[in-house]
C-alpha positions as CSV (number, residue, x, y, z in Angstrom):
1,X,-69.7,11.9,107.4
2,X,-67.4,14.2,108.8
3,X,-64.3,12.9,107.5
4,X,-66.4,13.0,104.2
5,X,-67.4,16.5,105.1
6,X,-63.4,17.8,106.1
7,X,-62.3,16.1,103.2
8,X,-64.6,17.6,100.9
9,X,-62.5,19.0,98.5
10,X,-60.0,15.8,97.9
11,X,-63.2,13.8,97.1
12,X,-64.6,16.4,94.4
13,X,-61.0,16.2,92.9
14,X,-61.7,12.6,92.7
15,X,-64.7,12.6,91.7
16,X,-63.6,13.0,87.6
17,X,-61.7,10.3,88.0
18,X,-64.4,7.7,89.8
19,X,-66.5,8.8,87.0
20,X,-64.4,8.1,84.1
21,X,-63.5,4.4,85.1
22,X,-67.8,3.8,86.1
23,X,-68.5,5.2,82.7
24,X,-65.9,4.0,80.3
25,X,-64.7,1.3,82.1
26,X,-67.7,-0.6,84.2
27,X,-70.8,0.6,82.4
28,X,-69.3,-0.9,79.1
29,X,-69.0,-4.1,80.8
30,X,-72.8,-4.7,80.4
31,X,-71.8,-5.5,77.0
32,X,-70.1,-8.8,77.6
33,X,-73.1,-11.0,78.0
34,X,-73.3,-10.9,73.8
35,X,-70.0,-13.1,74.5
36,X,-73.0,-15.8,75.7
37,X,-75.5,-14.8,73.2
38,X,-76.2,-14.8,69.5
39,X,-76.6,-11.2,69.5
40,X,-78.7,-9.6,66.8
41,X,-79.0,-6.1,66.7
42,X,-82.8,-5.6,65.8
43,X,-83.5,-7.8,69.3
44,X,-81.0,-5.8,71.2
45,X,-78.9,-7.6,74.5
46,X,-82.3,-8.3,77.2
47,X,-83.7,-10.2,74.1
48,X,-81.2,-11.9,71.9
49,X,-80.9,-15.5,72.4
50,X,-78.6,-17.3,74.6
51,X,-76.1,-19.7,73.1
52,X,-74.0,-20.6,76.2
53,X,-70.2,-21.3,75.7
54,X,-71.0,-21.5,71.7
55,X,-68.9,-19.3,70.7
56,X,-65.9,-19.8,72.9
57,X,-65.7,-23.4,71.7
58,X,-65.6,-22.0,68.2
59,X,-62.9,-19.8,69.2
60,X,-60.6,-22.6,70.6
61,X,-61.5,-24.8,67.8
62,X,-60.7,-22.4,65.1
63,X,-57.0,-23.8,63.4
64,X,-56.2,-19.6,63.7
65,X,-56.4,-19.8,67.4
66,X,-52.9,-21.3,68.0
67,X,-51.6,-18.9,65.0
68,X,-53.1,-16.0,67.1
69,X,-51.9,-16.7,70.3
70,X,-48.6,-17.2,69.7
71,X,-48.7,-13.7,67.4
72,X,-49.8,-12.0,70.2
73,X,-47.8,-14.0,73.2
74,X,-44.5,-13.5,70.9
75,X,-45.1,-9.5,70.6
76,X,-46.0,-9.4,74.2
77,X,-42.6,-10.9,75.5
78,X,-41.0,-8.7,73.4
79,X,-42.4,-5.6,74.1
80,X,-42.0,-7.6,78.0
81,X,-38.1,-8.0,77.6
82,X,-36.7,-5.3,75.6
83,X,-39.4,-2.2,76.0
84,X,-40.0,-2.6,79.8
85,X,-36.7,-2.3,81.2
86,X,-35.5,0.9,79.4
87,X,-37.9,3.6,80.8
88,X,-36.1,2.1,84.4
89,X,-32.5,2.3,82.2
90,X,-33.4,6.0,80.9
91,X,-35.0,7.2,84.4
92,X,-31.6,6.3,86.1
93,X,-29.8,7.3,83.4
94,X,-30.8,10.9,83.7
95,X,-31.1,10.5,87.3
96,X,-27.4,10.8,87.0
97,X,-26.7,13.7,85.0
98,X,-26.2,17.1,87.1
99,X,-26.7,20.0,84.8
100,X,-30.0,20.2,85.0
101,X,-31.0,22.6,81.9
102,X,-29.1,19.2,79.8
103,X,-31.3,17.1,81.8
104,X,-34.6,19.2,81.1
105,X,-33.8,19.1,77.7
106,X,-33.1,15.3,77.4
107,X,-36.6,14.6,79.0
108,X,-38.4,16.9,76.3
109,X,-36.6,15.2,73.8
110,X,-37.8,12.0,74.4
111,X,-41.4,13.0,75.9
112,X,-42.2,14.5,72.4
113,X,-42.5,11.2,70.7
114,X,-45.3,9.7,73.1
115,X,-47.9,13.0,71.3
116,X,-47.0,11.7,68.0
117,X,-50.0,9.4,66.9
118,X,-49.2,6.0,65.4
119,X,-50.6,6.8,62.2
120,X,-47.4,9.5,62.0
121,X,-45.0,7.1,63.7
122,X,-45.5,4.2,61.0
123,X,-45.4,7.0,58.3
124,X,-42.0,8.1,59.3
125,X,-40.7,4.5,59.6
126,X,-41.9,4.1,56.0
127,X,-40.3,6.3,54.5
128,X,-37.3,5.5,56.3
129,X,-37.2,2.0,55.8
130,X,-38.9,1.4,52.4
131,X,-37.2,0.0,49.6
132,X,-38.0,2.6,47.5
133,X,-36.4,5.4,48.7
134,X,-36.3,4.8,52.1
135,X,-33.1,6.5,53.7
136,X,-31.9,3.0,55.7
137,X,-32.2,1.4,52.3
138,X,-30.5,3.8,50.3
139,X,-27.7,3.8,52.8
140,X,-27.7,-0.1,52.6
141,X,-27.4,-0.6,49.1
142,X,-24.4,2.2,49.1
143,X,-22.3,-0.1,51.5
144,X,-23.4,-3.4,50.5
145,X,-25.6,-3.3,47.1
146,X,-28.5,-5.2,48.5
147,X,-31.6,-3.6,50.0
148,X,-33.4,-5.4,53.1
149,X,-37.6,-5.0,52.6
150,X,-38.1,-4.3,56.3
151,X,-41.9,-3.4,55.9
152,X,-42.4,-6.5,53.9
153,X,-40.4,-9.2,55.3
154,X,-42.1,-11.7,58.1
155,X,-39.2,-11.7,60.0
156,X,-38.3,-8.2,60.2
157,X,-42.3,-7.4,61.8
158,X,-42.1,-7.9,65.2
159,X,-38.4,-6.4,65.3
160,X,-40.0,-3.3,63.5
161,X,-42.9,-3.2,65.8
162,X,-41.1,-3.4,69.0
163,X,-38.2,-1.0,67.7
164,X,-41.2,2.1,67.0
165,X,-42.9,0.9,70.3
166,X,-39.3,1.7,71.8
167,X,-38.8,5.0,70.2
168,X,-42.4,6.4,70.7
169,X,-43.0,5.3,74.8
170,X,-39.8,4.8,76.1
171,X,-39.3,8.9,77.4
172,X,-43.1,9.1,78.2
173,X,-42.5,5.9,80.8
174,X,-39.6,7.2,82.3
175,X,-41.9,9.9,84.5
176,X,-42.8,7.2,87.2
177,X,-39.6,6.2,87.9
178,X,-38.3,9.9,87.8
179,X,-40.7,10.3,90.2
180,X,-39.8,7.5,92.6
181,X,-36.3,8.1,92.3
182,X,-36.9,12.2,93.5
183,X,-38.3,10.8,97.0
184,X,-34.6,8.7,97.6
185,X,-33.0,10.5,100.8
186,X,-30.3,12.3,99.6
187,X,-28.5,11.4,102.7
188,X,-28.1,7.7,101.9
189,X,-26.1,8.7,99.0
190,X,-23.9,11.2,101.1
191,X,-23.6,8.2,103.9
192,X,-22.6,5.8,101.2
193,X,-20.1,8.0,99.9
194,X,-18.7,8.4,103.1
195,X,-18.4,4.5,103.5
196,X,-16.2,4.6,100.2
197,X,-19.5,3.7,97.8
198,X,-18.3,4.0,93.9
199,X,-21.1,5.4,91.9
200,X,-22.2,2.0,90.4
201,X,-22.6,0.5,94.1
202,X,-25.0,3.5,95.0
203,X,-26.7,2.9,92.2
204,X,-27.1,-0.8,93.1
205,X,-27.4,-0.6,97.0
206,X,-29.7,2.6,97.2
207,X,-31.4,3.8,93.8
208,X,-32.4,0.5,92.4
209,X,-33.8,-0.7,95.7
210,X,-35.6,2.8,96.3
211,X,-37.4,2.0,92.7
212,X,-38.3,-1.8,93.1
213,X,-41.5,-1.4,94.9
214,X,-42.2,1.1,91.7
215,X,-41.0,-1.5,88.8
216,X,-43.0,-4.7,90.7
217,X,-45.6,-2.8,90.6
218,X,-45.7,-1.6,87.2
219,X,-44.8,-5.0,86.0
220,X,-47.7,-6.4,87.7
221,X,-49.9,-3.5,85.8
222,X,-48.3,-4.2,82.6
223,X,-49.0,-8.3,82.9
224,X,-52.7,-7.5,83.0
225,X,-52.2,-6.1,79.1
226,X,-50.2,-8.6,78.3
227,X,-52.3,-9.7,74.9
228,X,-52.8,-6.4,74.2
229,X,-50.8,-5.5,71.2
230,X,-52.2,-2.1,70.4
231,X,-55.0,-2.4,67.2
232,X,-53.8,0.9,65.8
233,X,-50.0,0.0,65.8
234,X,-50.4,-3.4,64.1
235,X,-53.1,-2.5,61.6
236,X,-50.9,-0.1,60.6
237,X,-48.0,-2.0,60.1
238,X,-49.8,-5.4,58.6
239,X,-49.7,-6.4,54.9
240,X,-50.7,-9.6,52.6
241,X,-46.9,-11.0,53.4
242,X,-46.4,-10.2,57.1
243,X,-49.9,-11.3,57.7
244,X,-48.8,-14.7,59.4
245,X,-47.0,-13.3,62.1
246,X,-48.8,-10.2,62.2
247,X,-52.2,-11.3,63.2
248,X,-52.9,-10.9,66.5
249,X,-56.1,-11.2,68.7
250,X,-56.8,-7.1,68.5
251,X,-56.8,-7.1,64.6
252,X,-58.8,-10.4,64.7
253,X,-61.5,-9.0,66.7
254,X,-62.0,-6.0,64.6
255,X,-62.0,-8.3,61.4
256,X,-64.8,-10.8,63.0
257,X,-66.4,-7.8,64.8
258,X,-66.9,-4.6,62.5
259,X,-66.4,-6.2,59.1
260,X,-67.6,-9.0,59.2
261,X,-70.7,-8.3,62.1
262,X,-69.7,-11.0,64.1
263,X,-70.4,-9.6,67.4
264,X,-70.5,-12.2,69.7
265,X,-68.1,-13.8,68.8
266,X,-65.5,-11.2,68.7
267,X,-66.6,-10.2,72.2
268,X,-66.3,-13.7,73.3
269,X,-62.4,-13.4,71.6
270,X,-62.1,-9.8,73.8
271,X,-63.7,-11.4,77.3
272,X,-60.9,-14.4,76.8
273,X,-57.7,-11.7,76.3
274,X,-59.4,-9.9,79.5
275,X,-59.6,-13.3,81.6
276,X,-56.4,-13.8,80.8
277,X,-54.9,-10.5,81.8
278,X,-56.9,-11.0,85.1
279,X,-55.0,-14.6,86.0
280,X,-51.6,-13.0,85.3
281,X,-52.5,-9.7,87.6
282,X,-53.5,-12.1,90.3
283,X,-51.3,-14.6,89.9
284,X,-47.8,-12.2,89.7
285,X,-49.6,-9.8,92.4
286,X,-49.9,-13.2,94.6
287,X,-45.7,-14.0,93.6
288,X,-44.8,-10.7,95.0
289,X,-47.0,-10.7,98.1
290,X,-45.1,-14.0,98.5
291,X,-41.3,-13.0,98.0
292,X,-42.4,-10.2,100.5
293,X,-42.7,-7.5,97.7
294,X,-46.1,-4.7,97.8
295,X,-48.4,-6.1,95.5
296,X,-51.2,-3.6,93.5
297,X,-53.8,-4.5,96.5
């Protein structure tokens, strides 16, 4: 009591945060016992039936399941290989650059796009990519007189998806690392330089160590979204002829759930992606704990 009485004031400003994650993030989780039931909405959750694993051996059993899963796994190592490693590439990047009024302006530059909704992002990419019109195209058939349908074409989706994923975050993720990388001693890199240290082997013997608790970390964080694709971004982006490759587990569940009224079964599809998130978070917090790396806990 009287460390919570001298502390008062640290635990009020916490307070809007403990309260955010018990109401939109615990309380909601009431909800996932309709996963179990055959939930009908005049009986409500106490009273609806319980059906057991029913609709989770319906899930693995659908021919769509494999078709999902690799959807969603393929656009989650993408996003895993070629987004997560710039925000670390642009942090030290600008980490580097001295004049800071060029350096303030660089990071507004490329914060701005993470306040620009999706529905805006896939707009612009439209009209720059469409074959009608669209800017890339027109440049296209001037050089080579054919035009690519980027928005239409299977095989150009998840390219397109992970490029406007690139463009929108990759500024807004660089603040953690910016912020890791302001705490390195600045007498390491003087002691370094006195030892004859090129720029490239401070960079590799003092910045990128300083960081690594940071990246494990947030790689550990980002494992536990791993089937999350985004609903907004790929609704957005999904037609009749991309629809093979574009289907993932998000845009599944709001077909089953919302348009179709499918509830329990599209909370049983939503409880799977979470258990799965959980196993990786566990299992890669466990990996670092065991190559001597600060896991989340």
């Amino acid at each position: 009591m009287k460390d919570l009485i001298r502390d008062r004031w640290l635990y009020l400003m916490l307070l809007p945060g403990v309260l955010y994650f018990v109401i939109f993030k615990y309380v909601p989780m009431y909800g996932l016992v309709m996963a179990f039931q055959d939930y009908k909405p005049h009986l409500g959750i106490m009273n609806s039936p319980w059906v057991g694993l029913k609709h989770f051996n319906r899930f693995f059993t659908e021919p769509q399941f494999w078709q999902l899963f690799s959807n969603t796994a393929l656009l989650a190592v993408y996003n895993l290989v070629f987004f997560f490693p710039l925000p670390i590439v642009l942090a030290l990047m600008m980490n580097e650059v001295r004049r800071e009024r060029f350096k303030r302006f660089v990071q507004t530059l490329v914060y701005v796009p993470h306040f620009v909704s999706w529905v805006v992002v896939v707009g612009v990419f439209y009209m720059l990519f469409t074959t009608e019109g669209g800017a890339v195209n027109e440049l296209l058939y001037a050089l080579t007189g054919h035009k690519i349908a980027f928005l239409l074409e299977p095989e150009w989706f998840r390219t397109m998806i992970v490029t406007q994923s690139i463009w929108k975050e990759v500024g807004w993720g660089t603040i953690i690392f910016l912020a890791a990388l302001s705490g390195v001693d600045l007498q390491l890199y003087e002691a370094a330089r006195m030892d004859g240290a090129n720029r490239w082997r401070q960079l590799w013997h003092i910045t990128l160590p300083a960081i690594r608790s940071t990246i494990i970390i947030l790689l550990i964080l980002r494992l536990g979204n791993f089937l999350d694709s985004g609903f907004e971004h790929i609704f957005l982006m999904l037609t009749p002829t991309n629809r093979d490759v574009g289907e993932v587990f998000d845009t599944y569940v709001y077909v089953k759930g919302l348009t179709q009224s499918q509830f329990s079964y599209s909370a049983a599809v939503g409880l799977f992606k979470s258990a799965v998130g959980l196993v990786l978070v566990l299992g890669s917090n466990w990996l670092a704990k065991r190559f001597g790396q600060e896991g989340v806990y």
